[in-house]
N, CA, C and O atoms as a Maestro MAE file, in Angstrom:
{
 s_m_m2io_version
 :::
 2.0.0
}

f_m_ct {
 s_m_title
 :::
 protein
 m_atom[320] {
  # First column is atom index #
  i_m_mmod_type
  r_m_x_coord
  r_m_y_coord
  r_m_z_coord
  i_m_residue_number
  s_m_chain_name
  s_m_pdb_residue_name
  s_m_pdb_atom_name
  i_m_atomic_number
  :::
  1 25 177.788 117.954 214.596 1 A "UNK " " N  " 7
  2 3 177.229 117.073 213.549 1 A "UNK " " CA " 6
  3 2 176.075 116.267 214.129 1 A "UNK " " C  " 6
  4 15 175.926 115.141 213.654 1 A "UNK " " O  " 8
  5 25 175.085 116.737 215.253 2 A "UNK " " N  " 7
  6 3 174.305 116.101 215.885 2 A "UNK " " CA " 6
  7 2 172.768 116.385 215.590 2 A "UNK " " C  " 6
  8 15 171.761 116.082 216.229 2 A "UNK " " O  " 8
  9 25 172.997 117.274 214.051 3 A "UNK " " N  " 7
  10 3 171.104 117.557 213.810 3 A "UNK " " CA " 6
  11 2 170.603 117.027 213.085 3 A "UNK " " C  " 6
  12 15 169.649 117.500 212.467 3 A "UNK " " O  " 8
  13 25 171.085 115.820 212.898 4 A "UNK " " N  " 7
  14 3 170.066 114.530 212.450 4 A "UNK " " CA " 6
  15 2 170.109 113.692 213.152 4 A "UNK " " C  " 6
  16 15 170.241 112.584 212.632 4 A "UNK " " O  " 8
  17 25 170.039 113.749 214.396 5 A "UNK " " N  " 7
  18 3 169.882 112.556 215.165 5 A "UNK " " CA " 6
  19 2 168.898 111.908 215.074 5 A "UNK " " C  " 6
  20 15 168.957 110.697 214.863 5 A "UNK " " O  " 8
  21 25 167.344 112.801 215.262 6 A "UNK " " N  " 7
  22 3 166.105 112.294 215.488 6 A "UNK " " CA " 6
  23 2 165.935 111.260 214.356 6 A "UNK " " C  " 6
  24 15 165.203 110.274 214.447 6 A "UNK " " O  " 8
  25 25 166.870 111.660 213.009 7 A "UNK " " N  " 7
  26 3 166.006 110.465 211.873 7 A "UNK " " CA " 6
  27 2 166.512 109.543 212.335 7 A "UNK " " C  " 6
  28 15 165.852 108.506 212.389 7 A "UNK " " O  " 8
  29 25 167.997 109.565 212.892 8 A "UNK " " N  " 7
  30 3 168.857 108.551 212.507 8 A "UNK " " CA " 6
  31 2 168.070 107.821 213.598 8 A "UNK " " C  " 6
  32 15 168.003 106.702 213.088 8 A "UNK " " O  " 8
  33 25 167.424 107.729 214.782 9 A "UNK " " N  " 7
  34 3 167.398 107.131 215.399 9 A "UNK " " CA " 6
  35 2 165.941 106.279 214.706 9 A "UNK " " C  " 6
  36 15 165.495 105.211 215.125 9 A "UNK " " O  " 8
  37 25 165.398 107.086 213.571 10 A "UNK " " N  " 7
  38 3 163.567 106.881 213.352 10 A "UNK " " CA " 6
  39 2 164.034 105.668 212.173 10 A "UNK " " C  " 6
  40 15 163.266 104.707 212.211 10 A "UNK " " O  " 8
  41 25 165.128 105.540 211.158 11 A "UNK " " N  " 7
  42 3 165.429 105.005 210.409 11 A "UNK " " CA " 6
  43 2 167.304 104.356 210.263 11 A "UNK " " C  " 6
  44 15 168.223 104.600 209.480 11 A "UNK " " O  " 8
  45 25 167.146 103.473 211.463 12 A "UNK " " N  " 7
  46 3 168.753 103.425 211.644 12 A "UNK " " CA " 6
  47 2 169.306 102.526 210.858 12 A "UNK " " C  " 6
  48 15 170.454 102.281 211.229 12 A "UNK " " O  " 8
  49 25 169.094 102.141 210.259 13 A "UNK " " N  " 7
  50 3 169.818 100.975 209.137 13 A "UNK " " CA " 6
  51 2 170.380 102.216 208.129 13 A "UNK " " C  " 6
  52 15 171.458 102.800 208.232 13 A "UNK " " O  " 8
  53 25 169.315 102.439 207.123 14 A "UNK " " N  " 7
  54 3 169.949 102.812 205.537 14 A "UNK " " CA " 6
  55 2 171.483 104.322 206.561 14 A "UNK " " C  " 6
  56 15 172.703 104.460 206.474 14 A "UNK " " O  " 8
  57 25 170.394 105.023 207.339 15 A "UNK " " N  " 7
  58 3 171.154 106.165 207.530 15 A "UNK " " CA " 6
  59 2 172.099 105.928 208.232 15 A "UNK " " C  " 6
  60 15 172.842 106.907 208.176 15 A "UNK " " O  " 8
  61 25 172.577 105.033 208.991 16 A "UNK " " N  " 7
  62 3 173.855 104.849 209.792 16 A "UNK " " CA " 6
  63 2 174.882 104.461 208.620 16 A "UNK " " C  " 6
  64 15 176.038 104.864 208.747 16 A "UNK " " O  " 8
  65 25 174.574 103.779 207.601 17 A "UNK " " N  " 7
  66 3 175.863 103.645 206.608 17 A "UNK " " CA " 6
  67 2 176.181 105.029 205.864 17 A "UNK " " C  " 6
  68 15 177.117 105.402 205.158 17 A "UNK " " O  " 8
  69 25 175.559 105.345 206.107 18 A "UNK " " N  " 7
  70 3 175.355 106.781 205.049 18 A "UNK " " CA " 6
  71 2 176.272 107.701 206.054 18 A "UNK " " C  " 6
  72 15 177.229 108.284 205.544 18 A "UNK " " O  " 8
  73 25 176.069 107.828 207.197 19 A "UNK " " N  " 7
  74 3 176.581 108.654 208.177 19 A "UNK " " CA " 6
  75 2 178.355 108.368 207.948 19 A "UNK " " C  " 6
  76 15 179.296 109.017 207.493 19 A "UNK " " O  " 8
  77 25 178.130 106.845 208.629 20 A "UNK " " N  " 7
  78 3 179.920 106.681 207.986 20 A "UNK " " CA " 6
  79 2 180.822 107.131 206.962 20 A "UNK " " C  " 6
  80 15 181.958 107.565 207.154 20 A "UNK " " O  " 8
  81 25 180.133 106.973 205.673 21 A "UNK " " N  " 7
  82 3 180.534 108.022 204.490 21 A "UNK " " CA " 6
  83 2 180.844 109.269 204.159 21 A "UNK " " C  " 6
  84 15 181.764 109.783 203.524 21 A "UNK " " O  " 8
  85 25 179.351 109.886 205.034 22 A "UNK " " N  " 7
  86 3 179.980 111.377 205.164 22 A "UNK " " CA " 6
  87 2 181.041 111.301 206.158 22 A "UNK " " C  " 6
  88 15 181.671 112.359 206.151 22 A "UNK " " O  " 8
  89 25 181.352 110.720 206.753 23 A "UNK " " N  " 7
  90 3 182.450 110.873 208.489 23 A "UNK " " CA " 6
  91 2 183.476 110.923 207.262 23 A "UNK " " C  " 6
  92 15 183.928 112.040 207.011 23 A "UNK " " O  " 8
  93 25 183.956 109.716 206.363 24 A "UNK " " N  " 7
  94 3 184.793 109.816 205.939 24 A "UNK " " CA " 6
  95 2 185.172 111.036 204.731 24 A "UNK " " C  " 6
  96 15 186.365 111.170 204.455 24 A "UNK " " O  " 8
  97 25 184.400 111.700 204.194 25 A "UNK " " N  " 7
  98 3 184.480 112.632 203.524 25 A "UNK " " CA " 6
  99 2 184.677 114.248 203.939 25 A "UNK " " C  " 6
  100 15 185.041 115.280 203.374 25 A "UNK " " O  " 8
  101 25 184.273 113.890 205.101 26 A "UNK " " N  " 7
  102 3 184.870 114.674 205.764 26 A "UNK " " CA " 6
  103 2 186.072 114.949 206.253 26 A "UNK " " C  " 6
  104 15 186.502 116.025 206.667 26 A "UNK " " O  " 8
  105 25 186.476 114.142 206.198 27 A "UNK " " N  " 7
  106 3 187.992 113.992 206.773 27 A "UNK " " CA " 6
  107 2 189.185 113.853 205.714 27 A "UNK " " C  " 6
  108 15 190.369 114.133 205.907 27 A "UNK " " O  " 8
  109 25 188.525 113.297 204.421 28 A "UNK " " N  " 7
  110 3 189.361 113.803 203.477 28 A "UNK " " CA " 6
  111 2 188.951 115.374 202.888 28 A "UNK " " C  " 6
  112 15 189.165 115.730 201.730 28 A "UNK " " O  " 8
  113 25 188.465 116.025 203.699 29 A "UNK " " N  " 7
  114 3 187.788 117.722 202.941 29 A "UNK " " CA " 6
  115 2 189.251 118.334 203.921 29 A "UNK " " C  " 6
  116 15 190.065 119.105 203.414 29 A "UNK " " O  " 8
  117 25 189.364 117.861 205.272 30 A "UNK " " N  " 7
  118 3 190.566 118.616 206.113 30 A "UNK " " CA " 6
  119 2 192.120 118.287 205.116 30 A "UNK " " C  " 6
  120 15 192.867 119.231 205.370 30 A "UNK " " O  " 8
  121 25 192.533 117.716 204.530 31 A "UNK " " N  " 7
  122 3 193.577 117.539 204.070 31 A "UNK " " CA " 6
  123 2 193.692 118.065 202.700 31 A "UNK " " C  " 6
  124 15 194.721 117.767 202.094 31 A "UNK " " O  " 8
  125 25 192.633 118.947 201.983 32 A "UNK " " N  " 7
  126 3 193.076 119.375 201.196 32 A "UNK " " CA " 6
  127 2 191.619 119.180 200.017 32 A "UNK " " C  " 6
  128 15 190.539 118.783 200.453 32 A "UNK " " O  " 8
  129 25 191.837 119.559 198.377 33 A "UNK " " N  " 7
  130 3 190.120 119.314 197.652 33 A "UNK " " CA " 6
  131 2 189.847 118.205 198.049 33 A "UNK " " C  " 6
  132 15 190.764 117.410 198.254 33 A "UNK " " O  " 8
  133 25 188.472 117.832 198.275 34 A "UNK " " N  " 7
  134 3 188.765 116.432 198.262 34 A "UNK " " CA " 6
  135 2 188.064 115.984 196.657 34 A "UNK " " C  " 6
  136 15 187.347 116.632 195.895 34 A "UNK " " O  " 8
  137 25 188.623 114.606 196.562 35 A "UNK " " N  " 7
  138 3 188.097 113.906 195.682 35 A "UNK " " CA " 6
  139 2 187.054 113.450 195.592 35 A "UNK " " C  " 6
  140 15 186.589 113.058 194.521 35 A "UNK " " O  " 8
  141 25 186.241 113.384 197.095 36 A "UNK " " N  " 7
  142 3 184.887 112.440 197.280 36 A "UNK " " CA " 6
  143 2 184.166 113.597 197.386 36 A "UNK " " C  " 6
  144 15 183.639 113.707 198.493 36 A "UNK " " O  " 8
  145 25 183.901 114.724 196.445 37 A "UNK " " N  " 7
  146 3 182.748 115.585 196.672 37 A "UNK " " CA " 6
  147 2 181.317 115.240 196.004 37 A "UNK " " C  " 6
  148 15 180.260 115.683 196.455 37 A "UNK " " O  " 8
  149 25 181.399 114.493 195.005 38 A "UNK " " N  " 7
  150 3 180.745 113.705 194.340 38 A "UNK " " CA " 6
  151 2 180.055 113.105 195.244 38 A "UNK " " C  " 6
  152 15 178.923 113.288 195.692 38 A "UNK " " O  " 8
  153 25 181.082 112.177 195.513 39 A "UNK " " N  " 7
  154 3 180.179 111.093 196.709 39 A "UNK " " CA " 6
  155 2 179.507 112.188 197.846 39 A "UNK " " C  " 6
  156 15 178.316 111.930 198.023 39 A "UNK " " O  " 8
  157 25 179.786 112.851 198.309 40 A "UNK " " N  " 7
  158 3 179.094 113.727 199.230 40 A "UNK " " CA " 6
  159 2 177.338 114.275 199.113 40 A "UNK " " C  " 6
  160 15 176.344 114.223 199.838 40 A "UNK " " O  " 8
  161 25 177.757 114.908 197.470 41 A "UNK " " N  " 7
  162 3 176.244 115.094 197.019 41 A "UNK " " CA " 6
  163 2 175.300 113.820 196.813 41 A "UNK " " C  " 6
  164 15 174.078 113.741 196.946 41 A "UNK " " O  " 8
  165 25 176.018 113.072 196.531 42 A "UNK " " N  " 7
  166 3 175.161 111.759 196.493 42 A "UNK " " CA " 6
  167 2 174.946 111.463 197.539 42 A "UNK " " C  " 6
  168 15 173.738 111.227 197.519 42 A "UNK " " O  " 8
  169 25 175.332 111.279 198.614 43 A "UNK " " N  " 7
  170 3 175.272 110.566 200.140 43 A "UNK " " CA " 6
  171 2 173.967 111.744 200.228 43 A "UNK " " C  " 6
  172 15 172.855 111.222 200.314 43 A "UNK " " O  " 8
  173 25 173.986 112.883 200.219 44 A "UNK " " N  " 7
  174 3 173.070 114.138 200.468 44 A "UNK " " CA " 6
  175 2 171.822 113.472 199.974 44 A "UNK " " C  " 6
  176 15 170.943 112.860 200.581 44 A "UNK " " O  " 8
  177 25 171.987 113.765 198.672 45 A "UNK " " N  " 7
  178 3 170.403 113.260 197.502 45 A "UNK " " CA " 6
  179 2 169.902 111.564 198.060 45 A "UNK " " C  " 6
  180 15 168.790 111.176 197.701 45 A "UNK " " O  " 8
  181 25 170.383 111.055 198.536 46 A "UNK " " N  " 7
  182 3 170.140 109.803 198.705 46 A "UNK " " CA " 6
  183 2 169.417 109.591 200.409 46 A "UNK " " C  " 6
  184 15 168.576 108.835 200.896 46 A "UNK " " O  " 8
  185 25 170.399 110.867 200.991 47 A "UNK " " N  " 7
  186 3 169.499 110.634 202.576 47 A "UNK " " CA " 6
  187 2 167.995 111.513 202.261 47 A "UNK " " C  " 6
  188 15 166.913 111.112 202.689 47 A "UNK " " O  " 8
  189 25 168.141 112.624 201.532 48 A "UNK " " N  " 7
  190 3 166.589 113.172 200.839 48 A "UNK " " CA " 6
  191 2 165.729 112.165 200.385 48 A "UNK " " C  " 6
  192 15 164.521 112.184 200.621 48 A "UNK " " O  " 8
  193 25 166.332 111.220 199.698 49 A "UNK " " N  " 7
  194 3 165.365 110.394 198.984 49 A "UNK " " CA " 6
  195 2 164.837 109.294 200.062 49 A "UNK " " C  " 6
  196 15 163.643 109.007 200.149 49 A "UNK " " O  " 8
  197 25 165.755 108.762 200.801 50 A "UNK " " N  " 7
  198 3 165.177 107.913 201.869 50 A "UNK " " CA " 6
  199 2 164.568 108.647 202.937 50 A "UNK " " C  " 6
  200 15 164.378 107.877 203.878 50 A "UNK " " O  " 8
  201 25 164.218 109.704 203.166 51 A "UNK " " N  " 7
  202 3 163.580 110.378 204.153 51 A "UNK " " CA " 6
  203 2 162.568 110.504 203.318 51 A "UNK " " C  " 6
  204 15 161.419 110.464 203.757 51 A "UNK " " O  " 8
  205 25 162.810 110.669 202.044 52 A "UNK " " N  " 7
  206 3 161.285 111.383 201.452 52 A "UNK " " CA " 6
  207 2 160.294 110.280 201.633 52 A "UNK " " C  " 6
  208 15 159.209 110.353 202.210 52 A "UNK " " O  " 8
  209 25 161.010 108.918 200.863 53 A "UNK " " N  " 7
  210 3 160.517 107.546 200.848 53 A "UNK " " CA " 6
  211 2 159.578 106.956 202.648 53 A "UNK " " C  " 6
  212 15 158.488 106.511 203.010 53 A "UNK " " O  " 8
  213 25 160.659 107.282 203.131 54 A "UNK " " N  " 7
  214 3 160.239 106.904 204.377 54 A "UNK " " CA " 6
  215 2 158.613 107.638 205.279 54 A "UNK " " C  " 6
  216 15 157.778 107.305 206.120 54 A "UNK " " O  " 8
  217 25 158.998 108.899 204.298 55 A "UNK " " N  " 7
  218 3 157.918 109.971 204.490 55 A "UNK " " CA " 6
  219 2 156.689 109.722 204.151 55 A "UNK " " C  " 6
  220 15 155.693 110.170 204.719 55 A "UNK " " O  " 8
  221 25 156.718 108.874 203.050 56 A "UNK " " N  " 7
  222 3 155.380 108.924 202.221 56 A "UNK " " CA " 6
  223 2 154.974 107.328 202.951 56 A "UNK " " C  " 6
  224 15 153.766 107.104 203.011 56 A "UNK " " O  " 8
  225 25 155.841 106.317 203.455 57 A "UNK " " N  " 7
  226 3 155.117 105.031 203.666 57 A "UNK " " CA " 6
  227 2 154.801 105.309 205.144 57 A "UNK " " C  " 6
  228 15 153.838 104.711 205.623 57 A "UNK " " O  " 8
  229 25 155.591 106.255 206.016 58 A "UNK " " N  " 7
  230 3 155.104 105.973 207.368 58 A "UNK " " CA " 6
  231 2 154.955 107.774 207.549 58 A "UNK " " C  " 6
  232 15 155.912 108.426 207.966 58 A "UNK " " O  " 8
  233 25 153.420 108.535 207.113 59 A "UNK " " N  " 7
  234 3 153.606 109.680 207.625 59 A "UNK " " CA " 6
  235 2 153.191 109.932 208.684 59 A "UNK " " C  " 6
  236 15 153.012 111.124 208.934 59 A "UNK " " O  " 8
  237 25 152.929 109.098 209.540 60 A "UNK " " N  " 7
  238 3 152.621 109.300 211.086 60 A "UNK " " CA " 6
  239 2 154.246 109.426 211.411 60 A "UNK " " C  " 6
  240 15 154.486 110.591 211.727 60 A "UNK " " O  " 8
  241 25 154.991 108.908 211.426 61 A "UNK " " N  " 7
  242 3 156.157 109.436 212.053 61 A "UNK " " CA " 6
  243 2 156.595 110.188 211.720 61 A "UNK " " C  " 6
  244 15 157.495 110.568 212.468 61 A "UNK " " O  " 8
  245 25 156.421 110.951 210.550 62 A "UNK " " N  " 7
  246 3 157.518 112.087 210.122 62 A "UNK " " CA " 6
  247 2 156.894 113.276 209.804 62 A "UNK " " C  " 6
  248 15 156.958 113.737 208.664 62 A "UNK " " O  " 8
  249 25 156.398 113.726 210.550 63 A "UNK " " N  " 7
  250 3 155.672 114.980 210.358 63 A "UNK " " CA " 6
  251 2 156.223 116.033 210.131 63 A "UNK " " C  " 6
  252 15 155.610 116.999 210.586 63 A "UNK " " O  " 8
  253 25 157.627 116.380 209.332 64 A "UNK " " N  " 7
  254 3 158.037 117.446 209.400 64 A "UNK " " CA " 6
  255 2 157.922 118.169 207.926 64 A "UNK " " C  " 6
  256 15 158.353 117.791 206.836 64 A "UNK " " O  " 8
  257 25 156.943 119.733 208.409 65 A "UNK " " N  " 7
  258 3 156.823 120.271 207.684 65 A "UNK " " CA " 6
  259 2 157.471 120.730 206.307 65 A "UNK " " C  " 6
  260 15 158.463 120.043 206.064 65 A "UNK " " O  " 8
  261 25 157.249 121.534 205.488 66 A "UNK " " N  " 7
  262 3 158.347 121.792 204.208 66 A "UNK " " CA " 6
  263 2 159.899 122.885 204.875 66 A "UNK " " C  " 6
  264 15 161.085 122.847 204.548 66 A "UNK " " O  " 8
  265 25 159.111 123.811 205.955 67 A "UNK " " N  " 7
  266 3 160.258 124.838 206.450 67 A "UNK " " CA " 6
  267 2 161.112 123.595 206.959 67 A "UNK " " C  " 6
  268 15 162.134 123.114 206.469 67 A "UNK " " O  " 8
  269 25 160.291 123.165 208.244 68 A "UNK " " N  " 7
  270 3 161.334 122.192 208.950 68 A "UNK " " CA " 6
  271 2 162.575 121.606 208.547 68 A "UNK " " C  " 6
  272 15 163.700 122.011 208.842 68 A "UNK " " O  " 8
  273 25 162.246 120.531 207.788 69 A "UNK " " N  " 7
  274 3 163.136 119.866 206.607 69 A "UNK " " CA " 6
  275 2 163.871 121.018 206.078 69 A "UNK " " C  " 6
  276 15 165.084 120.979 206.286 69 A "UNK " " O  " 8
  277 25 163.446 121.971 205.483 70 A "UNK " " N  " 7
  278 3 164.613 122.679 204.566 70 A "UNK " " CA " 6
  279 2 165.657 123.579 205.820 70 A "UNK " " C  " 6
  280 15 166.787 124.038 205.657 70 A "UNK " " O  " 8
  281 25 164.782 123.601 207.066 71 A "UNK " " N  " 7
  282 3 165.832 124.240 207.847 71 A "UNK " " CA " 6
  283 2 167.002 123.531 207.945 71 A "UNK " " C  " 6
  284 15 168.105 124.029 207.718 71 A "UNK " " O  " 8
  285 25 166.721 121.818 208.437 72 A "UNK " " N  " 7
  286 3 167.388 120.834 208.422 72 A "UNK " " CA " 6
  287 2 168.592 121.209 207.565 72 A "UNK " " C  " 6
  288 15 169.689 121.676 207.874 72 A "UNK " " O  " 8
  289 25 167.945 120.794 206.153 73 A "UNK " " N  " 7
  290 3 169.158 120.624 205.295 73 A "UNK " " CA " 6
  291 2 169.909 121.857 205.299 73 A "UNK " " C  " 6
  292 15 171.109 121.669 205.097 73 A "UNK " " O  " 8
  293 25 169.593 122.985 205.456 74 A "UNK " " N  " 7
  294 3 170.415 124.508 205.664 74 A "UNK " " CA " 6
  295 2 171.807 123.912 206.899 74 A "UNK " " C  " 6
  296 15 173.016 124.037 206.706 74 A "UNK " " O  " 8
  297 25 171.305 123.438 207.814 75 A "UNK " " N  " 7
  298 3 172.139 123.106 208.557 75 A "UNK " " CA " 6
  299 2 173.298 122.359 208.490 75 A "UNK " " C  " 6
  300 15 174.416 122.590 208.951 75 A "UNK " " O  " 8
  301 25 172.809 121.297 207.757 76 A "UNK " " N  " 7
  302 3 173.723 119.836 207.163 76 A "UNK " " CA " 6
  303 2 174.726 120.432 205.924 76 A "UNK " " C  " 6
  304 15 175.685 119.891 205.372 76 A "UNK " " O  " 8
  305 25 174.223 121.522 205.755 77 A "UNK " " N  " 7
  306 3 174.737 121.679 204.866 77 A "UNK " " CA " 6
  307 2 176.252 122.662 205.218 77 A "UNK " " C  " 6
  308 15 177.315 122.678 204.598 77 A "UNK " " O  " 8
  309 25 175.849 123.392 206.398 78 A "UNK " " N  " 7
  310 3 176.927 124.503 206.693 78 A "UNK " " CA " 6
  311 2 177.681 123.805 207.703 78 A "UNK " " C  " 6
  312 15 178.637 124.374 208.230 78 A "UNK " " O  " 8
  313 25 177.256 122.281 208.125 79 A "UNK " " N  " 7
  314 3 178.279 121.624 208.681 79 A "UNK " " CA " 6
  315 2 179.101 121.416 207.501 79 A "UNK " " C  " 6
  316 15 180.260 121.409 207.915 79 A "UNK " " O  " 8
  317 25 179.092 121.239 206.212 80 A "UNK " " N  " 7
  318 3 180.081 120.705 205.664 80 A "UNK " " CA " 6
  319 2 181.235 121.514 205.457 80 A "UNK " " C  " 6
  320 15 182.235 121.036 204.921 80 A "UNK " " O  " 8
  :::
 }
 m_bond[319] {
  # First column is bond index #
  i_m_from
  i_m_to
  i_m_order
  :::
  1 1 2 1
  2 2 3 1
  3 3 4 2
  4 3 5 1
  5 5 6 1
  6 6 7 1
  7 7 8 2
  8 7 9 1
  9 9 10 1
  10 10 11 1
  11 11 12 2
  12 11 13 1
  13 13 14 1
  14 14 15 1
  15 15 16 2
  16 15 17 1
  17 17 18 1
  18 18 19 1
  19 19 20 2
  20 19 21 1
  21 21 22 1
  22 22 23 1
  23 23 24 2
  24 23 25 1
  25 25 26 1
  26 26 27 1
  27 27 28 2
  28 27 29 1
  29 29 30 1
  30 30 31 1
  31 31 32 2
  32 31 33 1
  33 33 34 1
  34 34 35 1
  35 35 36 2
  36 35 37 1
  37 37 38 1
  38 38 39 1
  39 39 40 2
  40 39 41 1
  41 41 42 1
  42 42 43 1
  43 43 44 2
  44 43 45 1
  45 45 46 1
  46 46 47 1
  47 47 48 2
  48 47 49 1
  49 49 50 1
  50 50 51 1
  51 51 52 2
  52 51 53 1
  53 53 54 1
  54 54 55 1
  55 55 56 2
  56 55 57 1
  57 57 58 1
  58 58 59 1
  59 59 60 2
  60 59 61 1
  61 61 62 1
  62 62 63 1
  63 63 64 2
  64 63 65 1
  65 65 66 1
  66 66 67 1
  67 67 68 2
  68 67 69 1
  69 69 70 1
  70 70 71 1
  71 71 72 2
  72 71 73 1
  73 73 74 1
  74 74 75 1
  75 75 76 2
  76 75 77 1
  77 77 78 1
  78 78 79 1
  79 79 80 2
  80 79 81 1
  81 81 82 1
  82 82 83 1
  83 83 84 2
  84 83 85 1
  85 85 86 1
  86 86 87 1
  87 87 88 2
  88 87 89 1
  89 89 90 1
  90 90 91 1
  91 91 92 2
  92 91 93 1
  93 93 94 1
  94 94 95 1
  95 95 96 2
  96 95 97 1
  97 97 98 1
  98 98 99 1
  99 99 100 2
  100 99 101 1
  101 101 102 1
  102 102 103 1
  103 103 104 2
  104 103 105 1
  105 105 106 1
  106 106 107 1
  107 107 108 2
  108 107 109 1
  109 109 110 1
  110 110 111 1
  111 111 112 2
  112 111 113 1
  113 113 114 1
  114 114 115 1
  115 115 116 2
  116 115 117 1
  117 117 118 1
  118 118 119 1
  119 119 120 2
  120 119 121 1
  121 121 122 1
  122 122 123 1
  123 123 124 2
  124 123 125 1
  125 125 126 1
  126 126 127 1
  127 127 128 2
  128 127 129 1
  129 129 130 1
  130 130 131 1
  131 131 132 2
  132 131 133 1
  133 133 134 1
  134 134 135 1
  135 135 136 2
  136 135 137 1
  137 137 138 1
  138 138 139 1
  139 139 140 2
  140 139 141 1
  141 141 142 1
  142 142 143 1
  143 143 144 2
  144 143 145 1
  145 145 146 1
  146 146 147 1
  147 147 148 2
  148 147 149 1
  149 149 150 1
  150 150 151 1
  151 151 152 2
  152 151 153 1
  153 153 154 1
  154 154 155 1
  155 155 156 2
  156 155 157 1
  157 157 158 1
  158 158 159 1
  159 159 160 2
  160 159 161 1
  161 161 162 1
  162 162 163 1
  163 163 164 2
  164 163 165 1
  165 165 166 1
  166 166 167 1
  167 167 168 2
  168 167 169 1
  169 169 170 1
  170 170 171 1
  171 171 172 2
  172 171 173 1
  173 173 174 1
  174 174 175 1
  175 175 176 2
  176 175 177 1
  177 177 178 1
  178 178 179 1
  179 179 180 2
  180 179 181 1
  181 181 182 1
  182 182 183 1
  183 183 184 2
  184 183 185 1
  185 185 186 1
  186 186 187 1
  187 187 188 2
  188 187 189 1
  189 189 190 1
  190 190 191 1
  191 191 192 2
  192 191 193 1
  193 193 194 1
  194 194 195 1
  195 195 196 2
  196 195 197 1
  197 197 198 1
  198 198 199 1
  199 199 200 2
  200 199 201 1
  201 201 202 1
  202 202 203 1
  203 203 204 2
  204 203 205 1
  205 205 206 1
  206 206 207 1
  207 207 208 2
  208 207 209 1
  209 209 210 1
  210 210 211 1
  211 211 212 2
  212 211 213 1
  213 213 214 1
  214 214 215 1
  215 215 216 2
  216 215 217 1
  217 217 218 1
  218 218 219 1
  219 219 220 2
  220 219 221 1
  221 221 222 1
  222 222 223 1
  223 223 224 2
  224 223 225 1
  225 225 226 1
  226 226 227 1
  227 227 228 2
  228 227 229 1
  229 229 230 1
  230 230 231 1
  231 231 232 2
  232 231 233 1
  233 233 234 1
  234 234 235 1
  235 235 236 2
  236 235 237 1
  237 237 238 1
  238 238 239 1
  239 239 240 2
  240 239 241 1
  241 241 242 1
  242 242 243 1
  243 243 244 2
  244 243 245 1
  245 245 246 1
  246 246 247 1
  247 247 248 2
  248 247 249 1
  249 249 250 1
  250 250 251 1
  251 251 252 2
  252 251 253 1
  253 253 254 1
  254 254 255 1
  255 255 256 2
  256 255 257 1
  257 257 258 1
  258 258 259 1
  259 259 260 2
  260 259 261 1
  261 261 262 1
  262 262 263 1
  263 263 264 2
  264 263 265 1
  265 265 266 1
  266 266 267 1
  267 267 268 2
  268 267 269 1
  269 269 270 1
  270 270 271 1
  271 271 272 2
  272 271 273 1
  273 273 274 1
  274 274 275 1
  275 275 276 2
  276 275 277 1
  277 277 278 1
  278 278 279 1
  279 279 280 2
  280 279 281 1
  281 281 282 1
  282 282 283 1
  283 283 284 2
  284 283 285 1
  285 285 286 1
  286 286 287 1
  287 287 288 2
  288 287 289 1
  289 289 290 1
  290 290 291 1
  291 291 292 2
  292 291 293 1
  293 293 294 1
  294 294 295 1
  295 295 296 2
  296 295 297 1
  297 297 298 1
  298 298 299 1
  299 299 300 2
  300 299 301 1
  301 301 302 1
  302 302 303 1
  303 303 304 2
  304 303 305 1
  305 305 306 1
  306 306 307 1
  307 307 308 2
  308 307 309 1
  309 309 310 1
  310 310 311 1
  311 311 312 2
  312 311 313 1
  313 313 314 1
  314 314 315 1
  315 315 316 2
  316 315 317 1
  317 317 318 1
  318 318 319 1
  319 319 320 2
  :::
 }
}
């Protein structure tokens, strides 16, 4: 679960709470459906939106292309 590090470290406030959430949704996914899948896609759409956000006010730091990013999320995603 370590291939978002680089944001987390570029934007550590919003995304460190966000991280906790998924930790916990995860852990209710091992015990069975979970209930917080909802919350999951949202935690998802919401770290998109603050990366996007973050993207457009500081694009000197975030230079990552359209593949890049979508490789990203390919990844985040097959961790779940």
């Amino acid at each position: 679960m370590n291939t978002g590090q680089g944001m987390i470290k570029r934007m550590a406030r919003p995304l460190k709470l966000e991280k906790t959430k998924m930790i916990n949704v995860d852990q209710s996914a091992e015990t069975g459906p979970s209930k917080y899948q909802s919350l999951d896609d949202a935690t998802m759409m919401t770290r998109k939106r603050v990366a996007l956000n973050m993207n457009r006010r500081f694009p000197r730091l975030f230079r990552l292309s359209k593949n890049e990013s979508e490789n990203e999320q390919a990844k985040r995603d097959e961790s779940h």
